[in-house]
Backbone bond lengths (Angstrom), bond angles and torsions (degrees), N, CA, C in turn:
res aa  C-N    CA-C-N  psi(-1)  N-CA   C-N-CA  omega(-1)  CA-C   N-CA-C  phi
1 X - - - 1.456 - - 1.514 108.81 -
2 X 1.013 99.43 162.13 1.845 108.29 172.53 1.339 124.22 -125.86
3 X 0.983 128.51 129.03 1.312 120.82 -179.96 1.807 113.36 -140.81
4 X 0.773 111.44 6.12 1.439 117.33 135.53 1.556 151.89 -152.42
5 X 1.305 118.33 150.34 1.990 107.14 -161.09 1.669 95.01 -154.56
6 X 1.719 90.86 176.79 0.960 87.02 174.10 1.490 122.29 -140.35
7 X 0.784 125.77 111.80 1.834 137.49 177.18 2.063 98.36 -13.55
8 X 1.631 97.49 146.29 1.434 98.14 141.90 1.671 126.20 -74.18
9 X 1.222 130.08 -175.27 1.331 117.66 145.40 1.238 108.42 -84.09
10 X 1.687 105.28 179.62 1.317 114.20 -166.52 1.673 106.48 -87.90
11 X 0.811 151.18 8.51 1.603 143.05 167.49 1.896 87.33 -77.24
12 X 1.252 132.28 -51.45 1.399 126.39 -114.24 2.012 79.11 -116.29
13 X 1.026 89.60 -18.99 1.608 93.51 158.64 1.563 133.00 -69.32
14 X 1.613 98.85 -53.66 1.228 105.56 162.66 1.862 131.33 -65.58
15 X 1.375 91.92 -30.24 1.141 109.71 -168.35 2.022 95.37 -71.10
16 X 1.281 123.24 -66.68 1.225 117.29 -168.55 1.996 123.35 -80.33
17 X 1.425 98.20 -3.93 1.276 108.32 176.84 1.523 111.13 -98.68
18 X 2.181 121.70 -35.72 0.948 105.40 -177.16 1.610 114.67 98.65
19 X 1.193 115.27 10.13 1.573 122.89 -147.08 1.703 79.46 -101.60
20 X 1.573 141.54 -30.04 1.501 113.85 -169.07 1.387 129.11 91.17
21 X 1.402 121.06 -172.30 1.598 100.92 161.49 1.807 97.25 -133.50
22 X 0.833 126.87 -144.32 1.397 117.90 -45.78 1.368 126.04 -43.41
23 X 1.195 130.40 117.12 1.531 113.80 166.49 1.642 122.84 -116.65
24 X 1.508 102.34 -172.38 1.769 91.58 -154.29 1.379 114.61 -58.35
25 X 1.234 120.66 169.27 1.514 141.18 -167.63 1.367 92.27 -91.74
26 X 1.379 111.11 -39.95 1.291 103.08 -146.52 1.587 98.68 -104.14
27 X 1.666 109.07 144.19 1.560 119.75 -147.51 1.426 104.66 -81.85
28 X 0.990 120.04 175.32 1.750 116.53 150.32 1.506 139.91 -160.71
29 X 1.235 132.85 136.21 1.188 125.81 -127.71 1.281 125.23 -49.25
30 X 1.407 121.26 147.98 1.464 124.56 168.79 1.575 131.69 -42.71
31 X 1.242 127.22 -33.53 0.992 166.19 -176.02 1.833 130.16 -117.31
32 X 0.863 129.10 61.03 1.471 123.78 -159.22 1.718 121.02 -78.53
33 X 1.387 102.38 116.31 1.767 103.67 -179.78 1.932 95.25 -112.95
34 X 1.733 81.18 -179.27 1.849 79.51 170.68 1.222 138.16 -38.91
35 X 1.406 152.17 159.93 1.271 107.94 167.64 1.381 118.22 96.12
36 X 1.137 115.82 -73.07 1.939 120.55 -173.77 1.140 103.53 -54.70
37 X 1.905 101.60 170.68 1.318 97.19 160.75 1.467 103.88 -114.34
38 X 1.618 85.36 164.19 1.697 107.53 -171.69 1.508 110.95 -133.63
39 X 1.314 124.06 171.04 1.327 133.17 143.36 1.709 129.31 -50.85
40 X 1.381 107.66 140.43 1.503 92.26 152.16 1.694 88.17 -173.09
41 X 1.905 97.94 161.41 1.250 106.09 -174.70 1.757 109.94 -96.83
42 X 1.206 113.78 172.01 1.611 120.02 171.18 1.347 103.43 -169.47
43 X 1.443 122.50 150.00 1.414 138.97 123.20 1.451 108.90 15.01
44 X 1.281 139.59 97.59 1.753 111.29 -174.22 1.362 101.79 -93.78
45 X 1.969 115.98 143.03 0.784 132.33 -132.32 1.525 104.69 -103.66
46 X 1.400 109.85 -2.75 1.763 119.52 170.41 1.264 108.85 -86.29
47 X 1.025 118.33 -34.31 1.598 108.24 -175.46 1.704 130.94 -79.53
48 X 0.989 92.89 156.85 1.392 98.44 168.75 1.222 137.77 -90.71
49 X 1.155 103.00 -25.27 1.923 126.00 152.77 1.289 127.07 -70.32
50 X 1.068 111.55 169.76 1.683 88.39 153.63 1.708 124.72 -143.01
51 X 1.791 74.62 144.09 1.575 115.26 -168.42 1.142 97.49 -94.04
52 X 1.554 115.89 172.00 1.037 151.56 135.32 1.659 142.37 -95.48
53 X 1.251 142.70 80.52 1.109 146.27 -155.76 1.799 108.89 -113.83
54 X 1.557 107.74 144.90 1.058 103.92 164.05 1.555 134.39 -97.05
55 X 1.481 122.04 155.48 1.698 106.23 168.39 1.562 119.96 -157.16
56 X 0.828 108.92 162.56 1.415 119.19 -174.87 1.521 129.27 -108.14
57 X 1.238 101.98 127.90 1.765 104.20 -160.93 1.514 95.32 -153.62
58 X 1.235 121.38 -175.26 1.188 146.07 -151.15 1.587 95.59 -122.43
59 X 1.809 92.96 127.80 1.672 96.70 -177.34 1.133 104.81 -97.52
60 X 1.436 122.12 124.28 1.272 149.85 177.01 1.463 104.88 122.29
61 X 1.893 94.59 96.78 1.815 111.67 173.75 1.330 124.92 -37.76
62 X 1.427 143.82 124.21 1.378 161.32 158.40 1.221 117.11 -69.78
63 X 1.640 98.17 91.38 2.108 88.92 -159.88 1.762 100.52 -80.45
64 X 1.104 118.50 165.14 1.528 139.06 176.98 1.782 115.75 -37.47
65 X 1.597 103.58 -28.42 1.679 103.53 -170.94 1.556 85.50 -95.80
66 X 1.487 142.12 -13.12 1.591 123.77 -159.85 1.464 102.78 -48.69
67 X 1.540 112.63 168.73 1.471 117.32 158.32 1.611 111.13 -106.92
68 X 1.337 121.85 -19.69 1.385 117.13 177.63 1.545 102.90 -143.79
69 X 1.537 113.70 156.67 1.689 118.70 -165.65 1.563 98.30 -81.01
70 X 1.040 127.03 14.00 1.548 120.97 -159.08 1.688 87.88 -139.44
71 X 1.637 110.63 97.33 1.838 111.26 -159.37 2.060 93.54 -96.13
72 X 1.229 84.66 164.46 1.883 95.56 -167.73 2.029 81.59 -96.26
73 X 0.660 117.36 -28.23 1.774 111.04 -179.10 1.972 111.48 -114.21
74 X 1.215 82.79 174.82 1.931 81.82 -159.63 1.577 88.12 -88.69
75 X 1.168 95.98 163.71 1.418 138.03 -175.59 1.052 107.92 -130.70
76 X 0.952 141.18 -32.78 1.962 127.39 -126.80 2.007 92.73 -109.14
77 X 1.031 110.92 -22.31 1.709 91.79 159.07 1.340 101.48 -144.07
78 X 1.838 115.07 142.95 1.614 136.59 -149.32 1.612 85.61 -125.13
79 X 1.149 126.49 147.63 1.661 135.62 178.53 1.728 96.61 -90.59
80 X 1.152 116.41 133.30 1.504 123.63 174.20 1.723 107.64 -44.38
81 X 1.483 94.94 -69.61 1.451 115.15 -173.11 1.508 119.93 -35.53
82 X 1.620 124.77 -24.24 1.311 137.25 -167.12 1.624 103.31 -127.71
83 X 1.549 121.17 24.78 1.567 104.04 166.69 0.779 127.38 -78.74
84 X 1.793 120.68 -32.94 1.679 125.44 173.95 1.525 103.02 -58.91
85 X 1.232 134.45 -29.92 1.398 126.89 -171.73 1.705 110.79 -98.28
86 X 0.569 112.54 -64.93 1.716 135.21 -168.18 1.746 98.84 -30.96
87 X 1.703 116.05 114.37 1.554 93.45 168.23 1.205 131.98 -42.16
88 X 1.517 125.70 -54.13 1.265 127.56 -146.27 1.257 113.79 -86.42
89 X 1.769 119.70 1.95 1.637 119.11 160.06 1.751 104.71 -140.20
90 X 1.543 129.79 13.07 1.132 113.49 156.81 1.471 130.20 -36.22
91 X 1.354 121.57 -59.65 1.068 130.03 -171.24 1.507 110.79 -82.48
92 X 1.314 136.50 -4.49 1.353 137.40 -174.79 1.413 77.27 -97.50
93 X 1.413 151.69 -64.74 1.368 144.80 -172.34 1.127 119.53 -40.78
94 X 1.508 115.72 -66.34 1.529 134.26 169.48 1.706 115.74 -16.03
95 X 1.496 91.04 -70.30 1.483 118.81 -177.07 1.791 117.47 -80.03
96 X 1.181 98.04 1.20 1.692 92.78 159.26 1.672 102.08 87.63
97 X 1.032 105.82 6.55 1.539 106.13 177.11 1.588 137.66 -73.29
98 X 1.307 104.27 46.13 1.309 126.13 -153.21 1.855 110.78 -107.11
99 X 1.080 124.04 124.98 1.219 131.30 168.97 1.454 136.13 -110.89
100 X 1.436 119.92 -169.44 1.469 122.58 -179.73 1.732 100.12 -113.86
101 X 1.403 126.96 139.99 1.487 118.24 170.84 1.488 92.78 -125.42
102 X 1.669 107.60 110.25 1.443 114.27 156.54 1.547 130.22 -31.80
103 X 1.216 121.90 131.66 1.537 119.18 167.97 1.720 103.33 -142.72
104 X 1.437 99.23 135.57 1.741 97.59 150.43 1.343 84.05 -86.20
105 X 1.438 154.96 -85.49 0.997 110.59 -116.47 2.124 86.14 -160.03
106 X 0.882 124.55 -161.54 2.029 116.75 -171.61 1.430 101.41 -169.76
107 X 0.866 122.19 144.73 1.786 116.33 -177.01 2.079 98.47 -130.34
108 X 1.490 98.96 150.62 0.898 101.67 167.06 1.276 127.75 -137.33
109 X 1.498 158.59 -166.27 1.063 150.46 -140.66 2.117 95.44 -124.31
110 X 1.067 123.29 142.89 1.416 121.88 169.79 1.755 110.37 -131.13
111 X 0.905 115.10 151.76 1.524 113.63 -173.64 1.508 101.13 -143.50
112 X 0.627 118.91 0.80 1.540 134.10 162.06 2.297 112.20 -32.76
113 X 0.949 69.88 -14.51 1.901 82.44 -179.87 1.631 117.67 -126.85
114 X 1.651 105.95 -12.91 1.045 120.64 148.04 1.739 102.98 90.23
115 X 1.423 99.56 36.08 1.529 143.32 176.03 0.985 114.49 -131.31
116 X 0.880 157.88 148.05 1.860 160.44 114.14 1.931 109.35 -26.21
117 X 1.456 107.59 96.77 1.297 106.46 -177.42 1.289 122.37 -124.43
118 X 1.377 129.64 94.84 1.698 131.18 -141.30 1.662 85.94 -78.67
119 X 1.807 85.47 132.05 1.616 110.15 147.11 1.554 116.63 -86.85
120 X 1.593 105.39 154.19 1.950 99.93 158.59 1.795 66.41 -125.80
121 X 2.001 75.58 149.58 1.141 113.18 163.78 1.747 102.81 -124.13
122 X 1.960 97.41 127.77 1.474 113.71 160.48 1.376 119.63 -120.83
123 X 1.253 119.65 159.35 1.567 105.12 179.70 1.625 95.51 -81.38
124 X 1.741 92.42 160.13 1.124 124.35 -176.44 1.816 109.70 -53.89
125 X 1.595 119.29 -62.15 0.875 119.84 173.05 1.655 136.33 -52.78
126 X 1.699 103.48 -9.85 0.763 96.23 179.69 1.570 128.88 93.65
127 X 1.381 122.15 4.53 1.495 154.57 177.68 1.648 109.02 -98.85
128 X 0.933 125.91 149.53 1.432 135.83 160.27 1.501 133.51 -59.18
129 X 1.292 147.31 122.97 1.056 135.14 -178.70 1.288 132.74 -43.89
130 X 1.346 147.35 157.18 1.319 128.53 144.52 1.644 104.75 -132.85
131 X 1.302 112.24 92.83 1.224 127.96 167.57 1.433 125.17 -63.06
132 X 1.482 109.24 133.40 1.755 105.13 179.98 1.433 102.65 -69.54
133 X 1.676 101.00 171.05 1.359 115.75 -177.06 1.364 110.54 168.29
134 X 1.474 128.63 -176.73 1.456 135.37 -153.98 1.405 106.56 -143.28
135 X 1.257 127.77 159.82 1.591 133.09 -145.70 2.024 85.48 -147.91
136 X 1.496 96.73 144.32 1.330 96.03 151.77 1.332 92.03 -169.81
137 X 1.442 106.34 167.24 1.590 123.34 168.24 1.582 113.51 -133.96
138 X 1.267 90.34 97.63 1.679 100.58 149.77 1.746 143.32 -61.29
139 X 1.331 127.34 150.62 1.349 115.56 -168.16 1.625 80.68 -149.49
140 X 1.544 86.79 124.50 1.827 113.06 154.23 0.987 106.74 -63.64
141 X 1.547 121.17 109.16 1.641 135.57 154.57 1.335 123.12 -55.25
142 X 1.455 114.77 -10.42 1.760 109.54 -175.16 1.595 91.52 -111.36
143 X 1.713 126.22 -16.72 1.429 118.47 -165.49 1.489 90.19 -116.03
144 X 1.225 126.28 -40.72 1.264 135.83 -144.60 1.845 130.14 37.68
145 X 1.753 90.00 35.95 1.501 111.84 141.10 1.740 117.21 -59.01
146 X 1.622 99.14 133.40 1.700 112.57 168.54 1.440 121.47 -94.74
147 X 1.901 126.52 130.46 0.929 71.47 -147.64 2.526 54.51 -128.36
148 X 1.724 91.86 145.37 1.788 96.31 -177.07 1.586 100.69 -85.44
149 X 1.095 111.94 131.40 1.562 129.25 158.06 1.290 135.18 -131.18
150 X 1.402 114.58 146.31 1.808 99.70 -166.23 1.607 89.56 -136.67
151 X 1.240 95.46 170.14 1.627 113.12 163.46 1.544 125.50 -136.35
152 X 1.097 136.75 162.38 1.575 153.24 -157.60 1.654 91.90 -116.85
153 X 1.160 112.12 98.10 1.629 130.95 155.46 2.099 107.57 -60.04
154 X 1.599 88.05 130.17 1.339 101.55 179.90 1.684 114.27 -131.84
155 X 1.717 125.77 138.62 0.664 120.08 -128.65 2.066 92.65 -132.34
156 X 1.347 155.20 110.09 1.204 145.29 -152.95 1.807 107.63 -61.56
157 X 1.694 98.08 121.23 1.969 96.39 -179.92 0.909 111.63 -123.05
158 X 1.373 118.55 53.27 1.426 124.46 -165.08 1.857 95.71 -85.94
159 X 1.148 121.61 -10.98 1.740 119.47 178.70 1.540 108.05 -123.06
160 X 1.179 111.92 8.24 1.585 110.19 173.55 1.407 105.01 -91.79
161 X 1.215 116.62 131.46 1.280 129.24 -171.42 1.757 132.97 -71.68
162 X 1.192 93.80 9.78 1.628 121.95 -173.25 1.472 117.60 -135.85
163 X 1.519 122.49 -48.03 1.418 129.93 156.48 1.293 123.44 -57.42
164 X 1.235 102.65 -42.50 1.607 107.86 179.62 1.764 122.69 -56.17
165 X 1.596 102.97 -19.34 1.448 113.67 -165.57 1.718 93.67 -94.40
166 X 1.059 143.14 -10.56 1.496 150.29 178.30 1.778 106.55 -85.25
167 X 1.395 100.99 155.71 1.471 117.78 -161.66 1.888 119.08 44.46
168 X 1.220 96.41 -177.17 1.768 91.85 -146.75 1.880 80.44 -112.01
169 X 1.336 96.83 118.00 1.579 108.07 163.76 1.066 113.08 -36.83
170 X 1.369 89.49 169.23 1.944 117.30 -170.31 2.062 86.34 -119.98
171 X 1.068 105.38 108.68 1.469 102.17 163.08 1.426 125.02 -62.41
172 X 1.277 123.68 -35.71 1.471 139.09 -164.84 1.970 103.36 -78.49
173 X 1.859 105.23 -8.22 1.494 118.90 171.80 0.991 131.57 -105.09
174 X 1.359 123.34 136.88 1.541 135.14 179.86 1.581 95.78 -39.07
175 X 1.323 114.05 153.06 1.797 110.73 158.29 1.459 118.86 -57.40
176 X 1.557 111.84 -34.64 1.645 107.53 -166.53 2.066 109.40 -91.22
177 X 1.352 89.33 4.91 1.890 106.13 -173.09 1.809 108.69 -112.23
178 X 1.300 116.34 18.67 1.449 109.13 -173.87 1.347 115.33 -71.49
179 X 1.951 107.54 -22.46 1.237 108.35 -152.55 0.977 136.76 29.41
180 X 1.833 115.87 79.86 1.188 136.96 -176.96 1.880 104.53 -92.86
181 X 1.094 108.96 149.01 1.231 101.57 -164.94 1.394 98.40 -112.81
182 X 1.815 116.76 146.80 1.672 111.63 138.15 1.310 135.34 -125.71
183 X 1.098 115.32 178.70 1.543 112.75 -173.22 1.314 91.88 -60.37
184 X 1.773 123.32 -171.82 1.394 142.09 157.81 1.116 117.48 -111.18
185 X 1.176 148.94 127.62 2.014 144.26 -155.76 1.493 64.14 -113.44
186 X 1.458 100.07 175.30 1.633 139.60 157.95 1.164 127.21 -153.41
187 X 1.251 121.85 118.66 1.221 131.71 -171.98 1.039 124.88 -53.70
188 X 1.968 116.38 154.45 1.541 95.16 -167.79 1.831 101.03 -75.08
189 X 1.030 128.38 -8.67 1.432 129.17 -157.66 1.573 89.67 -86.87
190 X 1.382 142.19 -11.71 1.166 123.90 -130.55 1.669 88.46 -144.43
191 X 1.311 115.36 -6.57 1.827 125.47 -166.25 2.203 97.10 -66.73
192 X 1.334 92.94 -21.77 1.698 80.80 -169.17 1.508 123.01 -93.35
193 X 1.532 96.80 -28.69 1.818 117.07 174.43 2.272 82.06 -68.70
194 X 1.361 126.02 -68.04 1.129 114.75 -168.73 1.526 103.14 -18.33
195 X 1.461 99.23 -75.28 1.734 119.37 -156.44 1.640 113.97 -50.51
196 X 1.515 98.48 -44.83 1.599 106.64 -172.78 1.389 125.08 -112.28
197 X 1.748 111.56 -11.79 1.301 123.65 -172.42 1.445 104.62 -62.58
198 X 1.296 119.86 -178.31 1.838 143.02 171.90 1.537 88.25 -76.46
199 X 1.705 90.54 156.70 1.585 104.16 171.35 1.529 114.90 -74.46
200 X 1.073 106.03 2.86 1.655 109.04 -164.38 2.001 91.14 -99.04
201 X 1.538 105.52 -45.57 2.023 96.11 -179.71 1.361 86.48 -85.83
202 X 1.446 158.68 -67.84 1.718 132.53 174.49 1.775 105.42 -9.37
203 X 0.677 142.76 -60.21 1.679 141.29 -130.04 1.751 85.55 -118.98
204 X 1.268 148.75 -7.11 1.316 142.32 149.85 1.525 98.34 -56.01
205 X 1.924 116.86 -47.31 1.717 109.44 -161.14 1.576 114.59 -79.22
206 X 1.592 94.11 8.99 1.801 90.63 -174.49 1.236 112.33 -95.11
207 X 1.440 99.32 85.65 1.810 119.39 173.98 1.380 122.46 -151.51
208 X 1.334 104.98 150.73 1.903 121.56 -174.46 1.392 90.66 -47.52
209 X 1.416 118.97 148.30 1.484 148.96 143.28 1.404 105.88 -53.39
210 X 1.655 121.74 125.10 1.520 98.33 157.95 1.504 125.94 -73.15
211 X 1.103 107.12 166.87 1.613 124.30 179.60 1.065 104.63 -33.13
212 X 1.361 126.51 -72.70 1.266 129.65 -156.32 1.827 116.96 -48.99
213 X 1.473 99.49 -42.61 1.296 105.58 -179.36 1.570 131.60 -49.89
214 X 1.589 102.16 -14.81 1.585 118.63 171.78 1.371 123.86 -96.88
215 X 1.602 114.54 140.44 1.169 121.20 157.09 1.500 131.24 -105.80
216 X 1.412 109.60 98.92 1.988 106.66 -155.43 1.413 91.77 -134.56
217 X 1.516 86.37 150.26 1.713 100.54 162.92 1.410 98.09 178.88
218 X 1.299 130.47 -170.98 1.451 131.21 -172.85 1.417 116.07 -81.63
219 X 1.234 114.01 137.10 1.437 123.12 -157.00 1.611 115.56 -75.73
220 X 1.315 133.38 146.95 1.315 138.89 167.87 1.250 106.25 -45.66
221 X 1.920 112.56 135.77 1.750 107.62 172.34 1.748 101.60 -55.44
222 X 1.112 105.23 173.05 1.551 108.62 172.81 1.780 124.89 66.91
């Protein structure tokens, strides 16, 4: 899982995604935890063609049954394996509601020393992420305020040779059963079948990154 990253700025957003302007006014954090708001790309939802647009919402998805936009349980990363089933992103799956969430770069937790010792992970090349993930829009029934939320799709790395070493084991688990999780990258060749393809070529891209493609190790204090 991930639970924290960090956005490009917005020139370098537009610039490598292609997204255009106008985009939102409204900013979003430097730093992204649960909760915040962030970027993410989609399909834009006025057109009849297809576009690409950017927007900003709050990470951790607001599924359709919530009673308030501000959820008592996480959202903000959904397991691949359980979207066709899972209430709170069945129907964002179903319906194609799938996006890109910018990253320079995502850090995760290592225990490997038997401490909690944050990695950032960047790609190797030196490019920005584009991580899978899910889009929804909620509407206050007593205000009928809208309110955009997305989530960070995660994918089982319990045999990838780099994921697998992140978050702090379960002793009571086999090594190959920890279910260690990773994000999902998407290729730049592959960002438009994501956005607009069938759920059937979506669910071909739900797979580990190889190794090579990362640049990780434990993060600078500060």
């Amino acid at each position: 899982m991930c639970n924290r990253y960090t956005p490009p700025a917005l020139l370098d957003i537009e610039r490598e995604w292609a997204v255009g302007r106008p985009n939102p006014m409204r900013w979003w954090d430097e730093v992204l935890f649960p909760r915040g708001t962030g970027p993410f790309i989609r399909r834009a939802r006025e057109s009849a063609d297809y576009e690409r647009e950017l927007v900003a919402g709050q990470w951790g998805l607001i599924p359709w049954f919530a009673k308030e936009p501000k959820l008592k349980y996480p959202t903000n990363n959904a397991r691949s394996e359980e979207l066709a089933d899972k209430a709170s992103y069945k129907h964002p799956w179903a319906r194609g509601q799938r996006c890109i969430i910018p990253a320079s770069d995502f850090d995760e937790p290592n225990w490997e020393t038997g401490r909690n010792v944050w990695w950032r992970f960047k790609r190797a090349d030196g490019a920005p992420w584009s991580l899978a993930g899910l889009w929804n829009v909620w509407t206050d029934k007593a205000t009928g305020e809208t309110h955009e939320s997305y989530t960070m799709l995660t994918i089982n790395a319990d045999m990838h040779p780099l994921m697998k070493r992140m978050h702090k084991p379960d002793p009571k688990a086999p090594e190959d059963a920890q279910d260690k999780r990773s994000v999902i990258p998407i290729e730049a060749g592959d960002v438009d079948t994501w956005l607009a393809g069938t759920v059937e070529e979506a669910s071909r891209l739900l797979q580990l990154a190889p190794v090579e493609l990362f640049d990780a190790g434990p993060a600078q204090p500060g």
